[in-house]
N, C-alpha and C positions, 0 to 999 in steps of 0.2 A: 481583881481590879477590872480586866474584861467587863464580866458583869455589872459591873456596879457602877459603871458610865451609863448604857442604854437604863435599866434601871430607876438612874436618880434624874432620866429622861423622864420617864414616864410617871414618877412621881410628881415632877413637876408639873405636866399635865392634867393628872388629877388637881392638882393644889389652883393649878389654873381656872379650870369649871368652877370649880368653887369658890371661888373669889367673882367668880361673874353672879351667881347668887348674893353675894355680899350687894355688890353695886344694885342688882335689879331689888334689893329688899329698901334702898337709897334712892330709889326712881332712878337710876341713872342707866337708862339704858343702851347708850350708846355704848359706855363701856363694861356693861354686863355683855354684849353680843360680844367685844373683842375680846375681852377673854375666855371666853367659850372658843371664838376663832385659833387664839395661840395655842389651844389649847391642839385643838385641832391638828396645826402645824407640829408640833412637838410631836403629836401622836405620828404624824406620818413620818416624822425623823428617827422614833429608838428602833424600830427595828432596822430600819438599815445600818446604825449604828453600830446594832448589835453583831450582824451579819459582817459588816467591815471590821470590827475588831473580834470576829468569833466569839462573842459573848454568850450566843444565843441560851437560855436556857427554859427548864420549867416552869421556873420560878418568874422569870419573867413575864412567861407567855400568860400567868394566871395573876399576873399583876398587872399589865396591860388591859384586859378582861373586865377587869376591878373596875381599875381606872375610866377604862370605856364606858362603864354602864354608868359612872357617878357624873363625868365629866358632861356625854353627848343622851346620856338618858334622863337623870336626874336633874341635873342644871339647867337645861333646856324645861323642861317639863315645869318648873318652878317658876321659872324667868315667865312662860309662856301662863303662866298662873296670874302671875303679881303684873303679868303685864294687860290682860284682857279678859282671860278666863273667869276672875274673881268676881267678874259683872253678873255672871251667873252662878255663886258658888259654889252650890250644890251640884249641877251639872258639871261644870267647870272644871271641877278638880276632878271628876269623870277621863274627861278628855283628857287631862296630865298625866294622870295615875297612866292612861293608857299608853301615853308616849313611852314613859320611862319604864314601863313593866314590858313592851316590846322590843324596848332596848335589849334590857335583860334576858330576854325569852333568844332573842337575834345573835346574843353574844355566847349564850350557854350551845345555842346547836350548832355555834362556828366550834368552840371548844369541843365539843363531843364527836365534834368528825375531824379530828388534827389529827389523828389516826388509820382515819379510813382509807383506802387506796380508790377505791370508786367513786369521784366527784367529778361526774360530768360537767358541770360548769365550770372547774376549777381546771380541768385540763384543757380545755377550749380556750381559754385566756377570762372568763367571767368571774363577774360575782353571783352570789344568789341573795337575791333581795337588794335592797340598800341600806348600804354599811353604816353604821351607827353615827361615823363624824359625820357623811354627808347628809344623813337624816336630820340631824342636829341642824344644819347648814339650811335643808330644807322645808325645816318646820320656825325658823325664824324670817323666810320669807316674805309673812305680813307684816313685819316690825321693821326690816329693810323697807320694803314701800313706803308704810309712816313715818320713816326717818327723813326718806327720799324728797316724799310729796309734800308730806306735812296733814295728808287728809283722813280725817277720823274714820274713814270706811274701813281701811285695814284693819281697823281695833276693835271692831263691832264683835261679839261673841259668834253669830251667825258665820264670820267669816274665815275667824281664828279657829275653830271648834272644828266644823269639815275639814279644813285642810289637815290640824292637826292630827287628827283622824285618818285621814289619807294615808299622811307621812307613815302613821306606827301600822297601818297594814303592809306601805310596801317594805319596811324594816324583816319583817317576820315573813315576809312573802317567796315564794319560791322562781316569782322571777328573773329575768337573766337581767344584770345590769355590767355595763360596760368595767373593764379591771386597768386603769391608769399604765399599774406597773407592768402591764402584758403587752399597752404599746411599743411597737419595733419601729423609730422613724427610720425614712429612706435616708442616705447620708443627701442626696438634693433635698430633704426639706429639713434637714436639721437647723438649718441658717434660717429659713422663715421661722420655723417654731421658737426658735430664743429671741427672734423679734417681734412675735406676737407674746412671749411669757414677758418682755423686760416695757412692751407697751399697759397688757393688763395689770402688770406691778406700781408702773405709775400711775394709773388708774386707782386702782387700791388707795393709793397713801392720798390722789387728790382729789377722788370725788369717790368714796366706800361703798357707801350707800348704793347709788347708780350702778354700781359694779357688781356687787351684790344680789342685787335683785337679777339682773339679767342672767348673770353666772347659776344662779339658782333655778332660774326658769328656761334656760338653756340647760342643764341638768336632768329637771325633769322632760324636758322636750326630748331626749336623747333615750328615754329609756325603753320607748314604744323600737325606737330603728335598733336598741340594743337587744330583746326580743327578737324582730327581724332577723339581726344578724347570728344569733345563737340556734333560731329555725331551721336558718341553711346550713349552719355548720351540723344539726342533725342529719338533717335529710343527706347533706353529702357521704355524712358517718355510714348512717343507713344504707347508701346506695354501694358504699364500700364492700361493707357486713355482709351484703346481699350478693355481693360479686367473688366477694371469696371461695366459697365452697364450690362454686362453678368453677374456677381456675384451676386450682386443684383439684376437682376431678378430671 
């Protein structure tokens, strides 16, 4: 029973993405993107679920995995089809195929290292690349704008097609990107930070769109000082490394 909580989390998740497919095949984009988002949300909840009630298992971790690549690779890549892609079709589905096959490439080499003891970005507090929800998150950034603005330039193929493109290299990239749950706040900024989480939550429910976009382009803005910051945590490594055998001799 453990199990079978986070689990029928993450099923839902899956069942989530997919029903954002349903709407974007209905034009209904608005809420093709939010359940792509819930879906998102759920994904960040089964494993702590898991972990609070000891569920964690195998089975899980390869159903999560699943889930991930259909939900934040294939959903997205479809939605990102029927929504702009289609204008060039031939090309078009180019640039999808690409999204959700670097899903999948992104999710297979997290699974093949759940084992490894050597992940320098993983002991540093990083991720390597960016993580499949937030890929998802940031390859529908031109559709937030068009929601936003209302202006056909977001939808233009020229404009959807790069970035798309972007997105599915830093997915499979070897990149440092910042790791949420490695944040440690100070107990003096715990009280700001729930007042800026419970101001962008309002935000969220009364203007999406606006939120959205920024959230997503403050995401990618963060990932060059996330870079930065995994440099220094090398070189400090290095200069550690370096000072060892000297001490002890």
């Amino acid at each position: 029973m453990r199990a079978l909580v986070p689990n029928a989390v993450t099923a839902l998740a899956l069942c989530s993405g997919l029903t954002g497919v349903r709407y974007a095949i209905a034009e209904d984009w608005e809420r093709a993107i939010t359940f792509v988002i819930i879906a998102a949300v759920l994904d960040g909840m089964d494993g702590r679920i898991a972990r609070m009630l000891r569920g964690q298992s195998r089975f899980g971790a390869e159903l999560d995995s699943l889930s991930d690549v259909i939900a934040f690779g294939v959903s997205p890549a479809i939605i990102l089809y029927l929504w702009a892609l289609q204008e060039v079709p031939r090309y078009g589905w180019i640039f999808a195929l690409a999204h959700a096959v670097c899903a999948a490439l992104r999710l297979a080499r997290f699974n093949a290292a759940i084992d490894v003891e050597d992940q320098p970005h993983k002991s540093a507090g990083f991720l390597t690349g960016v993580p499949a929800p937030a890929g998802a998150g940031l390859a529908f950034l031109p559709i937030y704008l068009w929601l936003w603005t209302e202006s056909d330039v977001f939808r233009q193929f020229w404009v959807v097609a790069p970035w798309a493109a972007l997105v599915a290299i830093l997915m499979i990239s070897n990149v440092a990107t910042f790791s949420w749950t490695s944040l440690r706040l100070r107990s003096h900024v715990r009280l700001w930070a729930l007042g800026v989480i419970a101001v962008v939550g309002g935000a969220l429910f009364s203007a999406p769109w606006p939120t959205l976009s920024l959230a997503a382009m403050l995401y990618a803005a963060l990932i060059p000082a996330s870079v930065y910051a995994y440099g220094k945590v090398k070189r400090s490594r290095r200069a550690a490394a370096a000072a060892a055998p000297a001490t002890e001799a």
